[in-house]
Every structure is written in structure tokens, then in C-alpha cells.
NULO-33544 format. One record per residue (C-alpha): residue in three letters; z, x, y. Coordinates in steps of 0.05 Angstrom, whole numbers, always signed. Example, Ala and Ser with C-alpha at 12.3 -4.5 7.8 and 13.67 -1.06 7.14 Angstrom:
2
<atom type="Ala" Z="+156" X="+246" Y="-90"/>
<atom type="Ser" Z="+143" X="+273" Y="-21"/>
END
This chain:
85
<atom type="Unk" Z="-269" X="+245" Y="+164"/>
<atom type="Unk" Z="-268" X="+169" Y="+188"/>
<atom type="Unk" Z="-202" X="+147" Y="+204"/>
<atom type="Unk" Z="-174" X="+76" Y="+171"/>
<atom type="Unk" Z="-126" X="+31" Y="+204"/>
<atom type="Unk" Z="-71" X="-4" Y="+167"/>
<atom type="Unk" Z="-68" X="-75" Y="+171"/>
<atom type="Unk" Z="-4" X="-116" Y="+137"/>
<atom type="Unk" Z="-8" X="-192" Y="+110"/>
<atom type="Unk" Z="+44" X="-231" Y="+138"/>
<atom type="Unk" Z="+82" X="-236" Y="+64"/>
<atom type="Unk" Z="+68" X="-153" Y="+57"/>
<atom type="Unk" Z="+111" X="-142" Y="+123"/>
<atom type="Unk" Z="+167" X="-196" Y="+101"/>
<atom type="Unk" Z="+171" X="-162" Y="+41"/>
<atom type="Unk" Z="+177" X="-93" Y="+77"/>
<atom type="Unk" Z="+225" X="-118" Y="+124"/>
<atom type="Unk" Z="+276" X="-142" Y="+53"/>
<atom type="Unk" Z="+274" X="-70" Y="+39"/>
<atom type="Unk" Z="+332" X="-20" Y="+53"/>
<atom type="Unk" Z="+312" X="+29" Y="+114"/>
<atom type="Unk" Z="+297" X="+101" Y="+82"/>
<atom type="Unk" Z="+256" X="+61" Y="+31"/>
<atom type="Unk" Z="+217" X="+25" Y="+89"/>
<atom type="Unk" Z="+215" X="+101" Y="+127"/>
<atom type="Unk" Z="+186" X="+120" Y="+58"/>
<atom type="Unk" Z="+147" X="+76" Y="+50"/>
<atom type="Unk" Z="+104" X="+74" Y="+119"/>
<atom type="Unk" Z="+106" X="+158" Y="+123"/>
<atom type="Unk" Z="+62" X="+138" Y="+56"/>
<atom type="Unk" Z="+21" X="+93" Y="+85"/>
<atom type="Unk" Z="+6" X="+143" Y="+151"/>
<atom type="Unk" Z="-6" X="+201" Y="+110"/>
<atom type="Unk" Z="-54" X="+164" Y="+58"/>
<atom type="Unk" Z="-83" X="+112" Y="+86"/>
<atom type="Unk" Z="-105" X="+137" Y="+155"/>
<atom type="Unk" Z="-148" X="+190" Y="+125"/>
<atom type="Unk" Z="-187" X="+160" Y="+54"/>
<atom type="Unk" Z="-150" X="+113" Y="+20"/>
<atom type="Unk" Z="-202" X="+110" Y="-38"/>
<atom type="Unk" Z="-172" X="+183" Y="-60"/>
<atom type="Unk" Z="-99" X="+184" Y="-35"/>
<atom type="Unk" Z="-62" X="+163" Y="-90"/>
<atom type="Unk" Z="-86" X="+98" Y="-103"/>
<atom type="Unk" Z="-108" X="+74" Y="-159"/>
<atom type="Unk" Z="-163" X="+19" Y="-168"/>
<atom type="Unk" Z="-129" X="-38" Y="-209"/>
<atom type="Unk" Z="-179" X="-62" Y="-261"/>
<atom type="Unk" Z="-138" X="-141" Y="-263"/>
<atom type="Unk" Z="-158" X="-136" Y="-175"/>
<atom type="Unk" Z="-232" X="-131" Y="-174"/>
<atom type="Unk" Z="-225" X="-91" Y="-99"/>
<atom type="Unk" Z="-146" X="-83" Y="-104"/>
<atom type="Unk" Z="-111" X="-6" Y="-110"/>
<atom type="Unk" Z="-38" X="+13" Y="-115"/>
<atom type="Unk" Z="-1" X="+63" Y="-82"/>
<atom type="Unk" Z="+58" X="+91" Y="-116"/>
<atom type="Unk" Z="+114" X="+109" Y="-71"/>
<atom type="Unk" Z="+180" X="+123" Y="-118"/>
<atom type="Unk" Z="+193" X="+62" Y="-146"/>
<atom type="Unk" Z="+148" X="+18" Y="-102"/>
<atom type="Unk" Z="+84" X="-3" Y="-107"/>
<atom type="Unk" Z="+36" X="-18" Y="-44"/>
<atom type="Unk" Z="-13" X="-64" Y="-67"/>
<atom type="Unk" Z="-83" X="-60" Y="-13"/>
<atom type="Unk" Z="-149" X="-70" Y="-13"/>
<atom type="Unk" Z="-207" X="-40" Y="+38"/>
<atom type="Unk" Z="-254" X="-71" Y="+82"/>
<atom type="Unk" Z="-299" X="-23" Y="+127"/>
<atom type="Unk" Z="-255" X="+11" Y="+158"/>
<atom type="Unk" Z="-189" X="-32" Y="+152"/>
<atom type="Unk" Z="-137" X="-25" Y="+90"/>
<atom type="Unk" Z="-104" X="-89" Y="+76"/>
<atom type="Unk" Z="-26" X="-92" Y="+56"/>
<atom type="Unk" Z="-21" X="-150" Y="+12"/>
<atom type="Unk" Z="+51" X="-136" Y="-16"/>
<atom type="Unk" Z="+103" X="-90" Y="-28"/>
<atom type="Unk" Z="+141" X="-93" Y="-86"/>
<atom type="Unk" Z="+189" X="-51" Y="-131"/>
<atom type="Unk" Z="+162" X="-26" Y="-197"/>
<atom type="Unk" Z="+194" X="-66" Y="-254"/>
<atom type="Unk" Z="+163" X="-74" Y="-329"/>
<atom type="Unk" Z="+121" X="-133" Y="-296"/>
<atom type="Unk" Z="+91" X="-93" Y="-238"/>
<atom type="Unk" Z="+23" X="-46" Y="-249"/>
END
């Protein structure tokens, strides 16, 4: 199976950095395990409201990506509240 690289926007990784550090250890053990082998069936889910955009639930953070070829985009990382997907 084709192996995807992981790829952060600049506002993803600030918003990574805010986080405490076993939440950020969480949080990129996630990303390794799903995203590197097929991030279309990890445990993302396609969000309807993001034409190509999928979340990743890890706890109570969301990972908000989308794909192109081979790359998966970070576009932000975010705790779950009533607002978030």
C-alpha cells in the first residue's frame, strides 16, 4: 500500500504547538499511524460542509485534513466543543 506524507499549514502547527504535550504526543502517534498508510479509511470522516475535507477524531480533538495525491494536508487542530464537527 502507497505511503502518504503529512504535511501541516502554518496555522495547523501553531495550533499544535498551544496544545499541552501528551495531547500533542497523542495527537501526532494519530497522525503516523493513520495517515501514513490510507487516510481515506483510517478514521476519518469525509465532512459533507468541506467538499474534500475529513476529520480525525483523536479524544477530544479534531484533525481537520484534506488529500492531494499523495500528500494529507493539516489545516487545523482543534478541541471538540458543541461548535466543532
Amino acid at each position: 500500500m502507497a505511503k502518504f506524507e503529512a504535511e501541516f499549514k502554518k496555522s495547523a502547527l501553531k495550533q499544535l504547538r498551544s496544545l499541552p504535550n501528551n495531547i500533542q504526543k497523542l495527537v501526532l502517534n494519530s497522525i503516523t499511524n493513520h495517515f501514513t498508510v490510507n487516510p481515506y479509511i483510517a478514521d476519518g470522516k469525509h465532512i459533507k460542509k468541506l467538499s474534500d475535507g475529513y476529520r480525525l477524531r483523536v479524544g477530544d480533538y479534531r484533525v481537520f485534513y484534506y488529500i492531494e495525491s499523495k500528500v494529507v494536508i493539516i489545516t487545523s487542530v482543534v478541541r471538540r466543543t458543541s461548535t466543532t464537527y
